[in-house]
C-alpha positions as CSV (number, residue, x, y, z in Angstrom):
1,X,-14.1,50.1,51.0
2,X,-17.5,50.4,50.1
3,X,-19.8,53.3,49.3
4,X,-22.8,54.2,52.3
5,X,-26.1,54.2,50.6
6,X,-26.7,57.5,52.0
7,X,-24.3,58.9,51.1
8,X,-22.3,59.1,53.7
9,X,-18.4,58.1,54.5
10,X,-17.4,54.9,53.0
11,X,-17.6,52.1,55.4
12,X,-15.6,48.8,55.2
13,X,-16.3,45.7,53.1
14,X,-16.2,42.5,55.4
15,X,-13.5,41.0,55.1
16,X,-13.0,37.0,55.5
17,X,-10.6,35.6,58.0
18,X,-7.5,34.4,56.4
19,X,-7.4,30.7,55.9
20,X,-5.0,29.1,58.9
21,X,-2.3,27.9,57.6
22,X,-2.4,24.4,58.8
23,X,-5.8,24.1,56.9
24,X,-4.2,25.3,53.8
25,X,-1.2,22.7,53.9
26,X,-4.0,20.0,54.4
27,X,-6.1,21.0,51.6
28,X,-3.1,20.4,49.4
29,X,-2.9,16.9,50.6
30,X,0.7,15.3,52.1
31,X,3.7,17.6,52.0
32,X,6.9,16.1,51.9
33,X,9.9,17.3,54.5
34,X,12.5,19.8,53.2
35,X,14.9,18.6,50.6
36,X,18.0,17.8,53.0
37,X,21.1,18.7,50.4
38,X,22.9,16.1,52.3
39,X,20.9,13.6,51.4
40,X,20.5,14.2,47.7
41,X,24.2,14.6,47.5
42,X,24.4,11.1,49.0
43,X,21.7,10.1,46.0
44,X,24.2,10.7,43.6
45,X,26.5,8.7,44.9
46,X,24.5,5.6,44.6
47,X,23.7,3.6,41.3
48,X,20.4,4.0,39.8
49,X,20.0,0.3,39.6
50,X,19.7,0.2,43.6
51,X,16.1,1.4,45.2
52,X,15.8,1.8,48.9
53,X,12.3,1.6,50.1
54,X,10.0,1.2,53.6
55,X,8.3,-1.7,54.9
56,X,5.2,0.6,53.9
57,X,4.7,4.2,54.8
58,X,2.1,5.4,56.7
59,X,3.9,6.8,60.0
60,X,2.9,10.2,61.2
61,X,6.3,9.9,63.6
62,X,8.2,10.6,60.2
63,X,7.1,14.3,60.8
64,X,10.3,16.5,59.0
65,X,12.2,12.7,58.4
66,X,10.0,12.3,54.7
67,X,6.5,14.3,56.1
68,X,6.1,18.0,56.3
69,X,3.5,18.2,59.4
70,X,1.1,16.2,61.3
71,X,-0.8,13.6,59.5
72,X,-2.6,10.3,60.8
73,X,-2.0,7.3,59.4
74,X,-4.9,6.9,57.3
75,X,-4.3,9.9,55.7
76,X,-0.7,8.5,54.9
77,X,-1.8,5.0,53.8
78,X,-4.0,6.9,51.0
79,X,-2.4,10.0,50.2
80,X,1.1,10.0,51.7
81,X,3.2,7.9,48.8
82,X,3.4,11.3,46.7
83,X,5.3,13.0,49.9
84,X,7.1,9.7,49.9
85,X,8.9,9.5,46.9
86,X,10.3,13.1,46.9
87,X,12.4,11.8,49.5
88,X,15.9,11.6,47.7
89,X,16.5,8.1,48.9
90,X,13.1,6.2,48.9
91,X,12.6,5.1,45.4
92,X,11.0,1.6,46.5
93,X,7.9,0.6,48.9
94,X,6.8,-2.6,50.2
95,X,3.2,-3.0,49.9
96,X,2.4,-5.2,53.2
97,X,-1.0,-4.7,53.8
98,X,-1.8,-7.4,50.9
99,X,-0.3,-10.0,53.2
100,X,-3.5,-9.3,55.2
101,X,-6.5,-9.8,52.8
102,X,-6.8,-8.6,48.7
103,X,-5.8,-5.5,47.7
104,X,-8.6,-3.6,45.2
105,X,-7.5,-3.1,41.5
106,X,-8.4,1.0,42.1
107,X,-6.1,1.3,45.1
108,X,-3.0,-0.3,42.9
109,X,-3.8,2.1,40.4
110,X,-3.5,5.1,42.9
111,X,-0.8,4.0,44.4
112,X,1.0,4.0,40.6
113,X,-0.1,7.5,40.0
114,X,1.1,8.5,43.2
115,X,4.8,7.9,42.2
116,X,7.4,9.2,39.4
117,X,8.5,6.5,36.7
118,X,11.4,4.5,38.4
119,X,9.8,3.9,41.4
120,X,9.6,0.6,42.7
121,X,6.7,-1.7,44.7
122,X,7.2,-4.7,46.4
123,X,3.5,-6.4,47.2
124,X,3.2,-9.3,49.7
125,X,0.7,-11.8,48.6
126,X,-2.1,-12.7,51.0
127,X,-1.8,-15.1,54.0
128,X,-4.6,-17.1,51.9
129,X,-2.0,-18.5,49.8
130,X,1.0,-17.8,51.8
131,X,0.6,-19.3,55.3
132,X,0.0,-23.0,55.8
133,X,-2.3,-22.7,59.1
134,X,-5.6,-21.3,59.8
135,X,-4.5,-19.3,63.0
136,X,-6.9,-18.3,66.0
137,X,-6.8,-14.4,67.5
138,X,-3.4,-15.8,69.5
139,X,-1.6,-16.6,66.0
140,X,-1.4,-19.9,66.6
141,X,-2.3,-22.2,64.1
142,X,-5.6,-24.2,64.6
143,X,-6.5,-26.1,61.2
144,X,-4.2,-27.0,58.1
145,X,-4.9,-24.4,55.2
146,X,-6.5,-26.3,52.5
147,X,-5.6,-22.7,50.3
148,X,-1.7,-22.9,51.3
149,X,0.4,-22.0,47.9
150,X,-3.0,-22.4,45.5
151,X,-2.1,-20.7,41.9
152,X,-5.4,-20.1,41.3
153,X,-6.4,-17.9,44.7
154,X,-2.8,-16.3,43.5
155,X,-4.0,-15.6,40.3
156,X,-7.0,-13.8,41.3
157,X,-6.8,-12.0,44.5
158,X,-2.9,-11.2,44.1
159,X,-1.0,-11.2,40.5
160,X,-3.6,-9.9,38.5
161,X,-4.5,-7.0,40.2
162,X,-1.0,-6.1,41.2
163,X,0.3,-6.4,38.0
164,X,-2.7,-4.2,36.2
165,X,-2.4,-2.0,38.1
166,X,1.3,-1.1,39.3
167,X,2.2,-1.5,35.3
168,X,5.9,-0.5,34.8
169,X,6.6,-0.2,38.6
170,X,5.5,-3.2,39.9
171,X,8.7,-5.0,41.2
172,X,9.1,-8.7,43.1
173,X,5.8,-10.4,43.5
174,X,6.8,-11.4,47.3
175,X,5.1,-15.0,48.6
176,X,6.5,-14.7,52.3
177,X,5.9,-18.2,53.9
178,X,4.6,-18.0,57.6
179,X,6.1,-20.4,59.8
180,X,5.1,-23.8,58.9
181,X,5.8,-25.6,62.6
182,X,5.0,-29.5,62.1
183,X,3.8,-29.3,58.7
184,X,7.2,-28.1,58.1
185,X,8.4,-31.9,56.4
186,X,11.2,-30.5,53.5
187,X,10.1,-33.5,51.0
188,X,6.3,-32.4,51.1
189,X,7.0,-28.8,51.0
190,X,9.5,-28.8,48.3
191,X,6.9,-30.7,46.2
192,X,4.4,-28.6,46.9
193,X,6.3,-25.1,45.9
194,X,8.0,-27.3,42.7
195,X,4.6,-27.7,41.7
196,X,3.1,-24.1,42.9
197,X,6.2,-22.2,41.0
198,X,5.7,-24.2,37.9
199,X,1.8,-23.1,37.7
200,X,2.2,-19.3,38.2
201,X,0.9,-17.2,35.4
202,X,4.1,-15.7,33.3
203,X,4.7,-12.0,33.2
204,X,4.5,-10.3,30.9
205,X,7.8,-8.1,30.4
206,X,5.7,-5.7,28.3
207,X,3.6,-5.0,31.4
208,X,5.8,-5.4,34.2
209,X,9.6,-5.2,33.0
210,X,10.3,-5.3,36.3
211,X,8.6,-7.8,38.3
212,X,9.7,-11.2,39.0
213,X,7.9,-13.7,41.7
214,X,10.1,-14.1,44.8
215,X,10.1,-16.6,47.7
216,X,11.1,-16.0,51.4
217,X,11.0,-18.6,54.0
218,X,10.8,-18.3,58.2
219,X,12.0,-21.5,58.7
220,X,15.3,-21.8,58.6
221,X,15.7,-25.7,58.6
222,X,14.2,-25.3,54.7
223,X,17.2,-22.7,53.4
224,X,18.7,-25.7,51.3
225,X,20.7,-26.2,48.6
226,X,17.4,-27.8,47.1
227,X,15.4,-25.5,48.4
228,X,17.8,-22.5,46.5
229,X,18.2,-24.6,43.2
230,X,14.5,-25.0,42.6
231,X,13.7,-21.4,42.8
232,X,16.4,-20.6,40.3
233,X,14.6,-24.0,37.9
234,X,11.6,-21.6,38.5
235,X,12.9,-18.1,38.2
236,X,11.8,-17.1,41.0
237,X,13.9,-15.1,43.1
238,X,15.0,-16.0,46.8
239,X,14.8,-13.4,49.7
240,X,17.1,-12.3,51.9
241,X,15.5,-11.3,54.9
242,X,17.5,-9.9,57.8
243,X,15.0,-11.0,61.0
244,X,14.8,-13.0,64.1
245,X,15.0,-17.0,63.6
246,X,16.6,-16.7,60.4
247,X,20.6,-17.4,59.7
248,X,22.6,-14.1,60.0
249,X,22.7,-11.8,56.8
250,X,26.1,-13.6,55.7
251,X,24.8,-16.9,56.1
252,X,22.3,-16.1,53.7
253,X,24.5,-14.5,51.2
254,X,25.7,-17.7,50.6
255,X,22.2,-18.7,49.9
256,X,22.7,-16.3,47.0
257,X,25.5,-17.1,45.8
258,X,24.5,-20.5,44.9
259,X,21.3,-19.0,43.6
260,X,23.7,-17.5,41.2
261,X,26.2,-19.7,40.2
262,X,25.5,-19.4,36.6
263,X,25.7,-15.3,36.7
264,X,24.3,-13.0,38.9
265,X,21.1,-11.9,39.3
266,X,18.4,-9.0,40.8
267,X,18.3,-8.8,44.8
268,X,15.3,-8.2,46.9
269,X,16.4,-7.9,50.2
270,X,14.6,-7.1,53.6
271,X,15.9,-5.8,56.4
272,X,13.0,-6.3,59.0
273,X,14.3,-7.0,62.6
274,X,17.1,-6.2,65.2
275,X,18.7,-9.9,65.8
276,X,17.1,-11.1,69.5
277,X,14.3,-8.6,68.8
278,X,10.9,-10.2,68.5
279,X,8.0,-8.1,66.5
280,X,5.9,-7.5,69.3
281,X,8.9,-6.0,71.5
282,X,10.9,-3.6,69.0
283,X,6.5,-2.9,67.8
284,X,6.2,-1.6,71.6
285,X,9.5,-0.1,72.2
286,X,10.4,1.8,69.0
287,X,7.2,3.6,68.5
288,X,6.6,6.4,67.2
289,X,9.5,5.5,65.0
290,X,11.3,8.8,64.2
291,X,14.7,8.1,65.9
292,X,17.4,5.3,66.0
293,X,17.0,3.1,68.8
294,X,18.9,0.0,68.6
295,X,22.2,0.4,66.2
296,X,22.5,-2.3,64.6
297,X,26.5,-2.1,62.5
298,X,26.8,-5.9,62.2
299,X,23.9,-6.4,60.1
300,X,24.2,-2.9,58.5
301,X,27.8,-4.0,57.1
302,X,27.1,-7.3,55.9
303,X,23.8,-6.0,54.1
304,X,25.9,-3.0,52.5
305,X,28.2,-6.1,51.0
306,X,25.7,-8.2,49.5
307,X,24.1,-5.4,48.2
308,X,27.3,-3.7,46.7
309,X,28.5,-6.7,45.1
310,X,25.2,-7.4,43.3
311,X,25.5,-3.3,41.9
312,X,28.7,-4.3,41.1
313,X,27.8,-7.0,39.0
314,X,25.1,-4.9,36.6
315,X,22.1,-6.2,38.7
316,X,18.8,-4.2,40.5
317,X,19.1,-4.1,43.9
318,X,16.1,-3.7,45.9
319,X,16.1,-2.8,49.8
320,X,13.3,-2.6,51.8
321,X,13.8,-1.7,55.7
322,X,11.1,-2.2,58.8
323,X,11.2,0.7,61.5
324,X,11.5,-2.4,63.6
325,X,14.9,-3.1,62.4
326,X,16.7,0.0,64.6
327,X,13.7,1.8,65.6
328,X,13.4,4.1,62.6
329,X,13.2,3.3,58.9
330,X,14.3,6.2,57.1
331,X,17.2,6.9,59.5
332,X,18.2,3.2,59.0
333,X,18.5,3.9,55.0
334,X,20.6,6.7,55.2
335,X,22.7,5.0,57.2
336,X,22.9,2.0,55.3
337,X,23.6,4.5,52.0
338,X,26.4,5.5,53.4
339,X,27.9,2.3,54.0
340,X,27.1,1.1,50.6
341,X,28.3,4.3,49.0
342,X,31.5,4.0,51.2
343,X,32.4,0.5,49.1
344,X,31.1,2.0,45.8
């Protein structure tokens, strides 16, 4: 209350209108989703060499799954990673949008601060390097790319700004190879990744302990024995990706296991599509994303063992899962947890 300058009764002091409280959650930025107890219990079941991470994270259907409230993707993309990473399960994220053009130095860094030591980034390299065709609006490929696996366009636009600015949590430096179609000869491509693997920069363990460059193919005519044994000449590491056109999850694991047939190494493994799912179908029919939509326990299972006996062994693990694998990302980890939990 204030006094009246004349002296009369006191009258009221305005008063501002309370702030709503949806304006006050947004002014704090991205709030992450109630701690589910069941889910950090599950955590602890689970070694810390094994992170679980998205196929990136910027998905307003994940409202109460790892978001607390309504938030567009933009918003995500930028500010959401924070939010992310207090979910008790998602200590990894695949960086995808550098498969689609250079990422800026600054945004690496945010993304860093964004996230608690431990955490994990996987970072696509850009389609410059990584996709033999120059493709029209339909995706089809017009021209030959003249750029296809060039170290120094790597260098540049992709390994150096990654690796400044992600520091310590940088993880697998990813080169995922777009279908090749007829340039797709095994004697000119193997010659032409001998010779890319063996010009890449080295990293530098006192910068990024963790990272390591990492191949995955989508043709499966070129998962060789030859293919697999120059990688490991190279230390690069091969990718398992659980998708459409590729050999089935075990098939693969074999794939490993002559990758390491002189001791066991780190995993990266992607788990990205239902099996006679295209992109553009489960894209269409899974949105928004917040629910399990095709169950998928064949490719869960055989997942759970490759990556339990890698864990076994002493070795990282790192898991990154697509909503377009079952319909919803998160929800697909849990479940996979479980399973690997169950064997551990």
């Amino acid at each position: 209350m204030t006094e009246d300058l004349f002296g009369g009764l006191p009258v009221p002091a305005p008063q501002q209108a309370p702030a709503s409280p949806a304006k006050s959650v947004r002014a704090q930025g991205v709030q992450p989703a109630p701690v589910d107890e069941a889910l950090r219990a599950l955590s602890t079941r689970l070694p810390a060499n094994l992170c679980f991470g998205t196929s990136s994270w910027a998905y307003p259907g994940w409202n109460q799954l790892v978001y607390d409230g309504e938030y567009g993707d933009s918003m995500l993309s930028r500010k959401g990673l924070a939010a992310y990473s207090r979910h008790p399960l998602l200590r990894a994220a695949g960086i995808d949008r550098g498969f689609y053009g250079p990422i800026p130095l600054a945004d690496y860094l945010s993304y860093a601060a964004q996230v608690p030591d431990g955490f994990r980034f996987v970072v696509k390299a850009p389609a410059s390097v990584c996709d033999a065709w120059l493709r029209g609006s339909d995706g089809a490929g017009r021209l030959a790319n003249a750029a296809f696996l060039d170290v120094e366009i790597a260098a540049r636009d992709f390994i150096a700004p990654a690796t400044a600015g992600l520091g310590s949590k940088c993880g697998p430096l990813l080169f995922q190879l777009s279908p090749m179609g007829s340039l797709a000869d095994s004697g000119v491509f193997l010659e032409r990744l001998d010779a890319f693997l063996g010009a890449l920069p080295p990293l530098d363990p006192s910068i990024t302990p963790h990272a390591c460059y990492a191949v995955e193919l989508r043709d499966p005519a070129l998962l060789t024995p030859r293919y697999i044994k120059l990688l490991r000449r190279h230390g690069a590491r091969f990718c398992l990706s659980a998708r459409d056109r590729l050999p089935a999850v075990p098939r693969q694991a074999a794939a490993q296991a002559v990758m390491d047939e002189a001791g066991p190494g780190p995993l990266l493994l992607r788990w990205m599509l239902h099996a006679g799912r295209p992109y553009a179908y489960a894209e269409k029919l899974y949105q928004p994303f917040d629910r399990i939509v095709d169950d998928d326990p064949g490719t869960r299972d055989a997942i759970a063992e490759v990556v339990a006996r890698t864990v076994r062994a002493g070795q990282p693990a790192i898991v990154i899962v697509s909503n377009n694998a079952e319909g919803c990302a998160p929800l697909s980890i849990v479940r996979l947890a479980e399973a690997i939990a169950a064997r551990l």
